[in-house]
mmJSON file of the N, C-alpha and C atoms, coordinates in Angstrom:
{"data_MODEL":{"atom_site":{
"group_PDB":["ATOM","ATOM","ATOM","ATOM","ATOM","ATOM","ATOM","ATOM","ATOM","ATOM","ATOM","ATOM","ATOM","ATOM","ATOM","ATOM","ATOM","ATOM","ATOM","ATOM","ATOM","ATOM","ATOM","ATOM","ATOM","ATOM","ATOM","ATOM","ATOM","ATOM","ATOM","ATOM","ATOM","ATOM","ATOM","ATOM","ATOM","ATOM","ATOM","ATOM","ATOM","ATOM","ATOM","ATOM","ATOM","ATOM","ATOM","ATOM","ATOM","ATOM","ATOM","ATOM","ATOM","ATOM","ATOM","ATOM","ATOM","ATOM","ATOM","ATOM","ATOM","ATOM","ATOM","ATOM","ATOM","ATOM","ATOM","ATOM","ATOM","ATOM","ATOM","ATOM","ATOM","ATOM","ATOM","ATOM","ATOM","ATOM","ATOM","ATOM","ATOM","ATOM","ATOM","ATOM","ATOM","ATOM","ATOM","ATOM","ATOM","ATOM","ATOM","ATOM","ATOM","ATOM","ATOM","ATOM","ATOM","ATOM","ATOM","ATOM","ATOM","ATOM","ATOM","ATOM","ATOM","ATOM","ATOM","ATOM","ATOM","ATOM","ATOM","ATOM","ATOM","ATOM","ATOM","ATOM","ATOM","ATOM","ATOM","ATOM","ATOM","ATOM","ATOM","ATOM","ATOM","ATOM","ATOM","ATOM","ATOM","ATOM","ATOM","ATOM","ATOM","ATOM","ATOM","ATOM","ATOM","ATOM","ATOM","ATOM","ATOM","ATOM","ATOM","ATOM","ATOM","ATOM","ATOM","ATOM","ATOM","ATOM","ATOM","ATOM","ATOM","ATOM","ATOM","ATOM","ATOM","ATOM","ATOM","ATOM","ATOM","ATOM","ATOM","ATOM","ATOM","ATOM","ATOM","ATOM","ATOM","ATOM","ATOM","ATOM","ATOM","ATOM","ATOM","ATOM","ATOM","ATOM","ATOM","ATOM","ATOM","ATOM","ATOM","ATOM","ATOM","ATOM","ATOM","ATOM","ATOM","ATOM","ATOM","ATOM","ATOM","ATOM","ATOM","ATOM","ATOM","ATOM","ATOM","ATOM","ATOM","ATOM","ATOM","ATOM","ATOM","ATOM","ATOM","ATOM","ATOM","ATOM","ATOM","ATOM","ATOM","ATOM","ATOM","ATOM","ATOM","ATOM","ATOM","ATOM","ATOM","ATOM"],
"id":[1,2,3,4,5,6,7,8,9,10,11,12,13,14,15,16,17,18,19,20,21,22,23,24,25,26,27,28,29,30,31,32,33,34,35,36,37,38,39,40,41,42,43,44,45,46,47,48,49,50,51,52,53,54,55,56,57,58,59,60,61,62,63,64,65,66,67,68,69,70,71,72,73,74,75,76,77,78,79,80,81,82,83,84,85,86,87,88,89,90,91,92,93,94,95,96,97,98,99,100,101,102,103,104,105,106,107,108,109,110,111,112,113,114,115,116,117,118,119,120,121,122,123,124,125,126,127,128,129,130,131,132,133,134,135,136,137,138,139,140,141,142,143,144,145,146,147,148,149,150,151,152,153,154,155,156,157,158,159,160,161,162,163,164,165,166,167,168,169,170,171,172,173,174,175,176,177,178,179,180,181,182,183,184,185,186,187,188,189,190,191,192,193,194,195,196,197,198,199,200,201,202,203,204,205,206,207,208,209,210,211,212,213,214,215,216,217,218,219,220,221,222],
"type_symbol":["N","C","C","N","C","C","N","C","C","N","C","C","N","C","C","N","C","C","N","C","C","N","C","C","N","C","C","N","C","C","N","C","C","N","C","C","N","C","C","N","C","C","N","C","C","N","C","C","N","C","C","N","C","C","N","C","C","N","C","C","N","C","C","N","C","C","N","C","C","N","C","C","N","C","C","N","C","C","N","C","C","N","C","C","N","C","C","N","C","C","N","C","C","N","C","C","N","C","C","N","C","C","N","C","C","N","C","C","N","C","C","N","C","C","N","C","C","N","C","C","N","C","C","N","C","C","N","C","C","N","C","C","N","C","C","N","C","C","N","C","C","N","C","C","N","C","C","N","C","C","N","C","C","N","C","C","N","C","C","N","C","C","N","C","C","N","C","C","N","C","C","N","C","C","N","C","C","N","C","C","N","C","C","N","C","C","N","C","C","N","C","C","N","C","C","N","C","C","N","C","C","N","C","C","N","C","C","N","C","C","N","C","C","N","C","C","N","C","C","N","C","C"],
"label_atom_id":["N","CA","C","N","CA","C","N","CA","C","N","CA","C","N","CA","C","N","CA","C","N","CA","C","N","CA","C","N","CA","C","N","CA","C","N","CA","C","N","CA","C","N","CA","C","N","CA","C","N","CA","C","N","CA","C","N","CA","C","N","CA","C","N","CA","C","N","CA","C","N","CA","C","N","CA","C","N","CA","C","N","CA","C","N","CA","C","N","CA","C","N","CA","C","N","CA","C","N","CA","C","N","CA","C","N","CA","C","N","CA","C","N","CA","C","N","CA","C","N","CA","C","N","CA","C","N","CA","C","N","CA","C","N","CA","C","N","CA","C","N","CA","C","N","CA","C","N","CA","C","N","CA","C","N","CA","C","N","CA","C","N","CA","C","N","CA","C","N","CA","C","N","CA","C","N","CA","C","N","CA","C","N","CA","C","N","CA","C","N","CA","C","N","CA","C","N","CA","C","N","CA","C","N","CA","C","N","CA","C","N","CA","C","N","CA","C","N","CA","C","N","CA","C","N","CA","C","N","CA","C","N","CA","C","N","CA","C","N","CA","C","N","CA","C","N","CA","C","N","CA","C","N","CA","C","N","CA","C"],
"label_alt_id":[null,null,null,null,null,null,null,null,null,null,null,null,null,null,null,null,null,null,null,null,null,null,null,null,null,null,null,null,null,null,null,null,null,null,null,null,null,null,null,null,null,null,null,null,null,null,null,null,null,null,null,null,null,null,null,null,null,null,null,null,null,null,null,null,null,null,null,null,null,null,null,null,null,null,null,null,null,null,null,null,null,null,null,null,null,null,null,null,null,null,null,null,null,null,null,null,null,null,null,null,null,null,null,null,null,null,null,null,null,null,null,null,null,null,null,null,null,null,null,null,null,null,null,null,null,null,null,null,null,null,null,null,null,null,null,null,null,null,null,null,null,null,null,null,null,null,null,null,null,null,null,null,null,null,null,null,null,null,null,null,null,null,null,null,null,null,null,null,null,null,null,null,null,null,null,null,null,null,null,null,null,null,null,null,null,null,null,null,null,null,null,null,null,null,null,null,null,null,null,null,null,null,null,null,null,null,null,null,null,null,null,null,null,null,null,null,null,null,null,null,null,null],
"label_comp_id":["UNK","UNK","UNK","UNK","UNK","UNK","UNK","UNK","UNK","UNK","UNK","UNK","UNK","UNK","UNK","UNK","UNK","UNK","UNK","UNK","UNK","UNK","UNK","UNK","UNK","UNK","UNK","UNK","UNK","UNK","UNK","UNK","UNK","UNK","UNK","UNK","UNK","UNK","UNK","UNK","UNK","UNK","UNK","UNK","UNK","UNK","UNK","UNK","UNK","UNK","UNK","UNK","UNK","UNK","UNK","UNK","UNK","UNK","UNK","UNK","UNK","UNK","UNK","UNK","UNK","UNK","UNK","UNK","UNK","UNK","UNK","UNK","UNK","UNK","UNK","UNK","UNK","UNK","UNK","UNK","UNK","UNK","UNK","UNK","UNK","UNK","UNK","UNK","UNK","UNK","UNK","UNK","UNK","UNK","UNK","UNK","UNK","UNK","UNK","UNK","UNK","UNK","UNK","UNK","UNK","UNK","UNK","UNK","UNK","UNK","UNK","UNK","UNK","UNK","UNK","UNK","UNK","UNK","UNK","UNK","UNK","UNK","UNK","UNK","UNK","UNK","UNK","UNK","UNK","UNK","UNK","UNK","UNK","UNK","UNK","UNK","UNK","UNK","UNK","UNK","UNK","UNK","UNK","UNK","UNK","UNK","UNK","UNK","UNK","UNK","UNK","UNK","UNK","UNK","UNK","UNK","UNK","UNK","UNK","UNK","UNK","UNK","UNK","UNK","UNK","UNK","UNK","UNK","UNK","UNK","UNK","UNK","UNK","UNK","UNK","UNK","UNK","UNK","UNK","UNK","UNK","UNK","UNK","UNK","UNK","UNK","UNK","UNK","UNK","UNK","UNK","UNK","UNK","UNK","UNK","UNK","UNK","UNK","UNK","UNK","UNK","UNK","UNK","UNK","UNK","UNK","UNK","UNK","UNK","UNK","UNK","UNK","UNK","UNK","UNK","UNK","UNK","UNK","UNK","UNK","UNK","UNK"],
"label_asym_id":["A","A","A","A","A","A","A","A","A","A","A","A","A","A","A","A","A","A","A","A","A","A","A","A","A","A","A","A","A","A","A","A","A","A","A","A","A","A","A","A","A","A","A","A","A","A","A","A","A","A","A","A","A","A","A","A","A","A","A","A","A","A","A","A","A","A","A","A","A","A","A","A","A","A","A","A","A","A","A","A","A","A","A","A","A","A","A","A","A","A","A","A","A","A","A","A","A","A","A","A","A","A","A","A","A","A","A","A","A","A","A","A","A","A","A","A","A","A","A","A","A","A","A","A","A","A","A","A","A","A","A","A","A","A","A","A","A","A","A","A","A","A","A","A","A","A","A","A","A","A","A","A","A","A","A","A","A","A","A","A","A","A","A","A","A","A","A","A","A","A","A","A","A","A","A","A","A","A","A","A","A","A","A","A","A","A","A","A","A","A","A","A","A","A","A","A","A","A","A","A","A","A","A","A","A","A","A","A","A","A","A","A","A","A","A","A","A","A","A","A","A","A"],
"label_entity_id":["1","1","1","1","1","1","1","1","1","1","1","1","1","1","1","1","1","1","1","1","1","1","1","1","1","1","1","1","1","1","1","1","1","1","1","1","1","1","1","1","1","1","1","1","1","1","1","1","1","1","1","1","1","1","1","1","1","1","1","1","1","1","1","1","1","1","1","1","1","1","1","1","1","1","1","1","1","1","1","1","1","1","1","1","1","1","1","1","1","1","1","1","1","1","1","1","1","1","1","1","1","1","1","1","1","1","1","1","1","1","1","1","1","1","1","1","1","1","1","1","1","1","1","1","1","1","1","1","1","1","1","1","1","1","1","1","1","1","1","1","1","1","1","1","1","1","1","1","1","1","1","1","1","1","1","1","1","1","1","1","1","1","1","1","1","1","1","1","1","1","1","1","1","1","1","1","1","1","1","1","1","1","1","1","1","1","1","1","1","1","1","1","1","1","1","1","1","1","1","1","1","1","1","1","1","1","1","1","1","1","1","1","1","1","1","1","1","1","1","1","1","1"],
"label_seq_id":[1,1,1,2,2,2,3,3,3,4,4,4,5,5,5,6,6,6,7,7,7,8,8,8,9,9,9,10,10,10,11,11,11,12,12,12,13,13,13,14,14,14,15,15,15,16,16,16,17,17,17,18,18,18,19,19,19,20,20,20,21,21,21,22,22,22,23,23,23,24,24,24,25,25,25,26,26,26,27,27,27,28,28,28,29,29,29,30,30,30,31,31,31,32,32,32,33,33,33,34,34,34,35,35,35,36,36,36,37,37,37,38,38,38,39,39,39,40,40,40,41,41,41,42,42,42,43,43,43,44,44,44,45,45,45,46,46,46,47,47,47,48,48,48,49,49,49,50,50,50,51,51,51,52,52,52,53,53,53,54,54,54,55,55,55,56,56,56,57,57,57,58,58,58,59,59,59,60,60,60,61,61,61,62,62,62,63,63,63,64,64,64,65,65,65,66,66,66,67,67,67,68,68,68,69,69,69,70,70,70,71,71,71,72,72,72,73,73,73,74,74,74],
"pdbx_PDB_ins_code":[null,null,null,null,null,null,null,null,null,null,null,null,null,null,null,null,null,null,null,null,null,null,null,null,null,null,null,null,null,null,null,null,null,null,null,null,null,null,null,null,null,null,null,null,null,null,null,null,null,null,null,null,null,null,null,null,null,null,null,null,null,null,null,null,null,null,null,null,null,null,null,null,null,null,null,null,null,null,null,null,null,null,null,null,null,null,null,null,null,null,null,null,null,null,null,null,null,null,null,null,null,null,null,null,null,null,null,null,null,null,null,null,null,null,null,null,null,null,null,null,null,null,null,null,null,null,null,null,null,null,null,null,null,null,null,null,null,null,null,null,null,null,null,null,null,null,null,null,null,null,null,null,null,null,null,null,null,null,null,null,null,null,null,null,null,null,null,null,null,null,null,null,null,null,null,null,null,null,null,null,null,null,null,null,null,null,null,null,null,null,null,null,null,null,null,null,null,null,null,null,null,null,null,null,null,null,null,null,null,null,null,null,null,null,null,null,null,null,null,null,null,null],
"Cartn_x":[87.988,87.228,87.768,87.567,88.712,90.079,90.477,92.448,92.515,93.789,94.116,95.132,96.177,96.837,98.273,99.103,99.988,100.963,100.832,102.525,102.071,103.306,102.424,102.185,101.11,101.332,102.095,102.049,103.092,102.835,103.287,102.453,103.156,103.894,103.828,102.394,101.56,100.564,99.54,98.639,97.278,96.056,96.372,95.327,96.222,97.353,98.411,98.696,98.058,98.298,97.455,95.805,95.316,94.129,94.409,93.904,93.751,94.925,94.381,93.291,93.566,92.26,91.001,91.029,89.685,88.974,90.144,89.19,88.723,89.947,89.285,88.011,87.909,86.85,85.715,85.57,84.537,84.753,85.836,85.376,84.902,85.302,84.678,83.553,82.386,81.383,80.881,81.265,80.551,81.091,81.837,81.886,80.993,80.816,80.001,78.593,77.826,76.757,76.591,78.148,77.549,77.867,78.204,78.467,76.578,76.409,74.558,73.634,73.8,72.785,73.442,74.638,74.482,74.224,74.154,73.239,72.275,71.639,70.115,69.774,71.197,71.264,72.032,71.53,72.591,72.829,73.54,74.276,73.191,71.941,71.378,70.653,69.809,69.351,70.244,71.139,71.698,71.896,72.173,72.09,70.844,69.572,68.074,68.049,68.276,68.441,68.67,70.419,71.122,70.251,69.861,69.376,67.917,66.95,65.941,66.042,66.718,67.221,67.847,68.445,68.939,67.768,66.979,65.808,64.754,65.148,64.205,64.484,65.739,66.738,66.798,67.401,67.965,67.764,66.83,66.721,66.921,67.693,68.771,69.878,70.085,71.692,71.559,70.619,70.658,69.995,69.368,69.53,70.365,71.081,72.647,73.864,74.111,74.196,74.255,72.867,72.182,72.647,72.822,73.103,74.814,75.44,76.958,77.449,76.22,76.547,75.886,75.373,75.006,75.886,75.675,77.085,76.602,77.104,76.763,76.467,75.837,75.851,77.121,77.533,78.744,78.446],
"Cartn_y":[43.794,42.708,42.315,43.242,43.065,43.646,42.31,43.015,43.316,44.687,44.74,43.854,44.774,44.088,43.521,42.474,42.405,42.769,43.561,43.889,45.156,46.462,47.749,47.374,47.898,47.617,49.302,48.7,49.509,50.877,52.137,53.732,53.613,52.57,53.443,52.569,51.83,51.164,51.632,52.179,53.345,52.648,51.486,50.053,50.546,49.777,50.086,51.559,52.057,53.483,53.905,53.751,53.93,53.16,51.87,50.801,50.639,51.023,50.979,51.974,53.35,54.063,53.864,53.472,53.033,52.253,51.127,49.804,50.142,51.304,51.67,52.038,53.199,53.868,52.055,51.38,50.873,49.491,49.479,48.158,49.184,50.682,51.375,51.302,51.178,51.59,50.013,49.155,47.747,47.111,47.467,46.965,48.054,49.233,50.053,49.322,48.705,48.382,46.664,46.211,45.004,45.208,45.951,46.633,47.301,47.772,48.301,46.985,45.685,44.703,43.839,43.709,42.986,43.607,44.873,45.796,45.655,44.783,44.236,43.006,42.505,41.099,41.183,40.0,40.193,38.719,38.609,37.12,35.945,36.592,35.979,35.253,36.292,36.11,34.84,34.786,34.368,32.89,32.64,31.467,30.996,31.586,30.862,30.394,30.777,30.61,29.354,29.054,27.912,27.134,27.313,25.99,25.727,26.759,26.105,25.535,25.53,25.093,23.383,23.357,22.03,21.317,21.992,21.257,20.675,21.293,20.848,19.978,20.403,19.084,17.69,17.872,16.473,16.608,16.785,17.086,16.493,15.394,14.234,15.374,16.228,16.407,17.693,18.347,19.284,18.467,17.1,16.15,16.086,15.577,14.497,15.974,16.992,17.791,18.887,18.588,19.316,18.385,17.423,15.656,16.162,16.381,16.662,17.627,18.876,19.998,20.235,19.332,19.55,19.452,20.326,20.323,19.27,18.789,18.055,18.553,18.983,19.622,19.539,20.664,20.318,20.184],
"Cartn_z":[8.395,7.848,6.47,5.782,4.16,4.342,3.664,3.602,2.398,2.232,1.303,0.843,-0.244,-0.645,0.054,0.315,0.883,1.051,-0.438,-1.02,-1.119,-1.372,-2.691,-3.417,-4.096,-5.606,-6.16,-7.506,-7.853,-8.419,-8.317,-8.436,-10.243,-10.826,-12.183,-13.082,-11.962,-12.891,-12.532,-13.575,-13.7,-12.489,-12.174,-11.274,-10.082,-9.758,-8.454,-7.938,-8.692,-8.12,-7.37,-7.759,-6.921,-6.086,-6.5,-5.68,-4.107,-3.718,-2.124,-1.74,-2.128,-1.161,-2.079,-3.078,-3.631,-2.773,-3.096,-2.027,-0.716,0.035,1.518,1.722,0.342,0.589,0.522,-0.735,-0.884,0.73,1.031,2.493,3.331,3.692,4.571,4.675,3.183,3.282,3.875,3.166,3.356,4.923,5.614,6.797,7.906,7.383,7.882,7.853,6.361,6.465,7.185,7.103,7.86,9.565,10.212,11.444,11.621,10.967,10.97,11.031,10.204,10.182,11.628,12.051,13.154,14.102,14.263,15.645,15.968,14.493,14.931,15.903,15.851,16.262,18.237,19.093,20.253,20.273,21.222,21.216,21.774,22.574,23.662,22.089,20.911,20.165,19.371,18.688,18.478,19.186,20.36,20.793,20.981,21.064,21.223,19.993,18.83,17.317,16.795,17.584,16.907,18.241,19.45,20.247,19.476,19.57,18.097,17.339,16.407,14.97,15.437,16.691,17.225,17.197,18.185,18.796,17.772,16.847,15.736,15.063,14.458,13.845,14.643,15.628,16.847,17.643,18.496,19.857,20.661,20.362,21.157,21.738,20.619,20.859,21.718,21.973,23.203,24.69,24.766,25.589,26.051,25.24,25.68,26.108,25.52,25.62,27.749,27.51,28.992,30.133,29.699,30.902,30.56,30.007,29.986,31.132,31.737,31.656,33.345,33.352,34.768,35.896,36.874,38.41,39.087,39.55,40.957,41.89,43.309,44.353,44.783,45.802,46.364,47.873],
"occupancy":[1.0,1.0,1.0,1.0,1.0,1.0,1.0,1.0,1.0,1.0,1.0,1.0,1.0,1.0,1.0,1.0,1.0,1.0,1.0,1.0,1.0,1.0,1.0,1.0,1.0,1.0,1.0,1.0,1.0,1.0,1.0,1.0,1.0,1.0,1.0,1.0,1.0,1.0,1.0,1.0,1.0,1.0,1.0,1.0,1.0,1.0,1.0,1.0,1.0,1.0,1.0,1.0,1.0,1.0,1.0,1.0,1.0,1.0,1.0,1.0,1.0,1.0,1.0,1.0,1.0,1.0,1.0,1.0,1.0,1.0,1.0,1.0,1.0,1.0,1.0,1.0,1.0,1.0,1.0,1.0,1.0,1.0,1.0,1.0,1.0,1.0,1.0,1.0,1.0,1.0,1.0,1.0,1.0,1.0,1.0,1.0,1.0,1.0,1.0,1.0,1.0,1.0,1.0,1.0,1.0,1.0,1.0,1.0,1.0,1.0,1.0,1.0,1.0,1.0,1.0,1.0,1.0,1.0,1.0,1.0,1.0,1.0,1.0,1.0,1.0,1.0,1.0,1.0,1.0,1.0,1.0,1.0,1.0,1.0,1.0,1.0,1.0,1.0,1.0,1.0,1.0,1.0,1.0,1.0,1.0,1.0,1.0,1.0,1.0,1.0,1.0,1.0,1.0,1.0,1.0,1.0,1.0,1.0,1.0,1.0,1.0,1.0,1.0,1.0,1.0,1.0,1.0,1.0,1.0,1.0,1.0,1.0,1.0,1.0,1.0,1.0,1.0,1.0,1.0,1.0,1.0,1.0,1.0,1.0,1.0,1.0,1.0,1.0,1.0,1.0,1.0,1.0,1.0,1.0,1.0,1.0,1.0,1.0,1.0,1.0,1.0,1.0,1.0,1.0,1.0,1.0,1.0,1.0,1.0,1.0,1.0,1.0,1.0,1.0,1.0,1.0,1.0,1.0,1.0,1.0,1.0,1.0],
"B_iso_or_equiv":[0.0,0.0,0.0,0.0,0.0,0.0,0.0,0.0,0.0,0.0,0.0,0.0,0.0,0.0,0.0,0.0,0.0,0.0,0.0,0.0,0.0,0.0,0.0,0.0,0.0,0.0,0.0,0.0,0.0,0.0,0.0,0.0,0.0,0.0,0.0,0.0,0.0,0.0,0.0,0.0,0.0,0.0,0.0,0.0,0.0,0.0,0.0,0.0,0.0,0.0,0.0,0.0,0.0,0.0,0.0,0.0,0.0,0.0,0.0,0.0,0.0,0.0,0.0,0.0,0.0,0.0,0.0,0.0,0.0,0.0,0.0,0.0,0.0,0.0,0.0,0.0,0.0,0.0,0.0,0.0,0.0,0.0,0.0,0.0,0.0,0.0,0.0,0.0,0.0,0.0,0.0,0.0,0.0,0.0,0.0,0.0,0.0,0.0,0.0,0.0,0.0,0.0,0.0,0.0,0.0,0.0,0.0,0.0,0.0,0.0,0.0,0.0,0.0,0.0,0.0,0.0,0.0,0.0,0.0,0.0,0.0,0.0,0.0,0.0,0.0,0.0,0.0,0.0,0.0,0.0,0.0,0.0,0.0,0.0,0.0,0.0,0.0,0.0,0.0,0.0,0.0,0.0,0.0,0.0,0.0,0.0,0.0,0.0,0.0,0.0,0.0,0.0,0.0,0.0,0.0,0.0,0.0,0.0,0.0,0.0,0.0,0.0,0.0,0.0,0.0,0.0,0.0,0.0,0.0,0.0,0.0,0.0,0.0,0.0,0.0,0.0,0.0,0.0,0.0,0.0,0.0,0.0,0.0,0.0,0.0,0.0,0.0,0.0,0.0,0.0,0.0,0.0,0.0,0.0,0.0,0.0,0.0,0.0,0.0,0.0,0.0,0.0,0.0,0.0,0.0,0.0,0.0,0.0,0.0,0.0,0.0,0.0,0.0,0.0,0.0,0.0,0.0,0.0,0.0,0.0,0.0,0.0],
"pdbx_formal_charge":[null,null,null,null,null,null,null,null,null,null,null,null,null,null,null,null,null,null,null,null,null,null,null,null,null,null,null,null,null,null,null,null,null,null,null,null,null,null,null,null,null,null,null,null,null,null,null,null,null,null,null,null,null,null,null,null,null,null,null,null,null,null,null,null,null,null,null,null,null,null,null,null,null,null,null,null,null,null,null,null,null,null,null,null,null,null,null,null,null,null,null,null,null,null,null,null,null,null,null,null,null,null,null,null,null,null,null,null,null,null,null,null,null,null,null,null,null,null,null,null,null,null,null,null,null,null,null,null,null,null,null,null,null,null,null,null,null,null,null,null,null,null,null,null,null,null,null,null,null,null,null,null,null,null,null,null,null,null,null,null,null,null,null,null,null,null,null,null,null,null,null,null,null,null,null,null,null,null,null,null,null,null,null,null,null,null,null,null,null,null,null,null,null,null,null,null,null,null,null,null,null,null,null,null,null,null,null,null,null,null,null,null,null,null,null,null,null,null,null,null,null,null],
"auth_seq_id":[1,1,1,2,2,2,3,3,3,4,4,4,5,5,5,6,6,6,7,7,7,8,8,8,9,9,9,10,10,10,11,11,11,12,12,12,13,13,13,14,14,14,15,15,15,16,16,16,17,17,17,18,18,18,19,19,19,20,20,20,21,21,21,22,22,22,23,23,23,24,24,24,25,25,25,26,26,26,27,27,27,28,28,28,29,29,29,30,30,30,31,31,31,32,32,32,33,33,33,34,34,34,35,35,35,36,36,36,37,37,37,38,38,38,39,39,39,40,40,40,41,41,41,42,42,42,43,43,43,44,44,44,45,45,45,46,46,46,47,47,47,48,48,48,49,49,49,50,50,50,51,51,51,52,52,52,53,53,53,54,54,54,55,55,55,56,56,56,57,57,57,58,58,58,59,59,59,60,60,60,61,61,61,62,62,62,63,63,63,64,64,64,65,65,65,66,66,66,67,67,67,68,68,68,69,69,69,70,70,70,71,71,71,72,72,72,73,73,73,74,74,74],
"auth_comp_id":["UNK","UNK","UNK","UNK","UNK","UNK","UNK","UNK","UNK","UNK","UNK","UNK","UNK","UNK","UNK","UNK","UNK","UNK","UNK","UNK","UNK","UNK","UNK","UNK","UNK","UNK","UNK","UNK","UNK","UNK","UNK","UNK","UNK","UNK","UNK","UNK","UNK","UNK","UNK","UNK","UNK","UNK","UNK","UNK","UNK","UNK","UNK","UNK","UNK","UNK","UNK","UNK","UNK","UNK","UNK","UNK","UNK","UNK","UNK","UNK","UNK","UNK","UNK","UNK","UNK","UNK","UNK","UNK","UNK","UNK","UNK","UNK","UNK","UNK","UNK","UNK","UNK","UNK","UNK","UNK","UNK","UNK","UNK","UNK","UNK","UNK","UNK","UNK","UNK","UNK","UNK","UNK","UNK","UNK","UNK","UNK","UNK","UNK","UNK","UNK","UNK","UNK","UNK","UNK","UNK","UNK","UNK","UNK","UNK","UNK","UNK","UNK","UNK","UNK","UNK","UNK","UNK","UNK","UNK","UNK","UNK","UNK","UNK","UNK","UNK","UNK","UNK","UNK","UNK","UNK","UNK","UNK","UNK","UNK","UNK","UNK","UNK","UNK","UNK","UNK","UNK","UNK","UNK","UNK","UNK","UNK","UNK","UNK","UNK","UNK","UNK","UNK","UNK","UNK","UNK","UNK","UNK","UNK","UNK","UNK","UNK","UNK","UNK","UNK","UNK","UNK","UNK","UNK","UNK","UNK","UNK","UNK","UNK","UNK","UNK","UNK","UNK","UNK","UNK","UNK","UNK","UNK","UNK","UNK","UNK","UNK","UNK","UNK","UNK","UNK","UNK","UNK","UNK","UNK","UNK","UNK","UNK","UNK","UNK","UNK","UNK","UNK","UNK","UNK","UNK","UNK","UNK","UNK","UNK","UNK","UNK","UNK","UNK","UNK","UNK","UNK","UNK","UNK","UNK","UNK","UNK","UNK"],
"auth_asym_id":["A","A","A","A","A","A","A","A","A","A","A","A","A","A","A","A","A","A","A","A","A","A","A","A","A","A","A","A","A","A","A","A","A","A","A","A","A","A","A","A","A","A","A","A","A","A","A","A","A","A","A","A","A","A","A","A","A","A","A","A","A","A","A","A","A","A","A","A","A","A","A","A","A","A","A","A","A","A","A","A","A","A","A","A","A","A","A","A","A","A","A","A","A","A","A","A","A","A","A","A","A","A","A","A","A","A","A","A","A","A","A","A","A","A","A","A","A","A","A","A","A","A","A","A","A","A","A","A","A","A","A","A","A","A","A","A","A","A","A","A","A","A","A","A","A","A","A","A","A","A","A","A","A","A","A","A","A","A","A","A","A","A","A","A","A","A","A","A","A","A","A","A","A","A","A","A","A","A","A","A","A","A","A","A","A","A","A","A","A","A","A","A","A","A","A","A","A","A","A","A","A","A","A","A","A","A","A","A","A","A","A","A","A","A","A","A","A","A","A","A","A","A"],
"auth_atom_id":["N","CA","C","N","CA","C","N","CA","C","N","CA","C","N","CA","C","N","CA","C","N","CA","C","N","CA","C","N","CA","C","N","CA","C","N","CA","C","N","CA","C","N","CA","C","N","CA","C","N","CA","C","N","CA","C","N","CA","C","N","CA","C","N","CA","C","N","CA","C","N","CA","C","N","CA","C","N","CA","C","N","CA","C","N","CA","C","N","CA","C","N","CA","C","N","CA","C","N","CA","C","N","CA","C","N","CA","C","N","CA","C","N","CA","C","N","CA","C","N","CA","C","N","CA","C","N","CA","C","N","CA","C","N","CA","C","N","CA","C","N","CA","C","N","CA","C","N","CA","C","N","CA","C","N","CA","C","N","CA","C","N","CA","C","N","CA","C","N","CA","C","N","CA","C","N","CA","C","N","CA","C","N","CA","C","N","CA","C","N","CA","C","N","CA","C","N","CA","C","N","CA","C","N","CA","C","N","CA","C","N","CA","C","N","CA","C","N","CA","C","N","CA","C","N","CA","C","N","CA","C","N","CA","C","N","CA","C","N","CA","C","N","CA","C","N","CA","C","N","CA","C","N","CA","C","N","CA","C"],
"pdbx_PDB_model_num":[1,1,1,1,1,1,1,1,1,1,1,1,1,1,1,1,1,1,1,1,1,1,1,1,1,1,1,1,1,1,1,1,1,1,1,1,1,1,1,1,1,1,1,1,1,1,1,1,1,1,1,1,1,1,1,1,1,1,1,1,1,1,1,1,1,1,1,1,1,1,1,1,1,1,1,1,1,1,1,1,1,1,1,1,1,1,1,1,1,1,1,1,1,1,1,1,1,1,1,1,1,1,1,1,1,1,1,1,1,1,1,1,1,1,1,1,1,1,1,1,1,1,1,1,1,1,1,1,1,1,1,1,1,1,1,1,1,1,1,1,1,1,1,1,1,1,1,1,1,1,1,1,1,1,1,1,1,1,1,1,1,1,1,1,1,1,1,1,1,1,1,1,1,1,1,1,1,1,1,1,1,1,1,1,1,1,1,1,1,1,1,1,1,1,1,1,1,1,1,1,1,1,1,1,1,1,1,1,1,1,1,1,1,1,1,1,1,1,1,1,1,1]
}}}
């Protein structure tokens, strides 16, 4: 989720020396806690969400939308 740096940085500078596993440790922890808040979440949730939020806003546009999406019999 976070990149480090692209390049080394450099071991004779007191920062470049030990910058990478610092940062590991601290994205470890923070992709750990955002990996924990979306466990709360599922996709089904997630899409009732943004179609609410439509329906409320424009509810033209999940209309026009649903008429796009329909099969024909075969």
């Amino acid at each position: 989720m976070f990149a480090l740096h692209s390049s080394t940085p450099s071991e004779n500078c007191p920062i470049g020396l030990s910058i990478r596993p610092v940062l590991s440790d601290v994205y470890a922890t923070a992709e750990k806690a955002v990996d924990d808040a979306l466990a709360h979440f599922t996709i089904q949730q997630t899409l009732d969400e943004m179609l609410a939020r439509s329906n409320r806003n424009k509810p033209e546009l999940l209309t026009n939308f649903a008429k796009t999406i329909q099969v024909s019999p075969q």
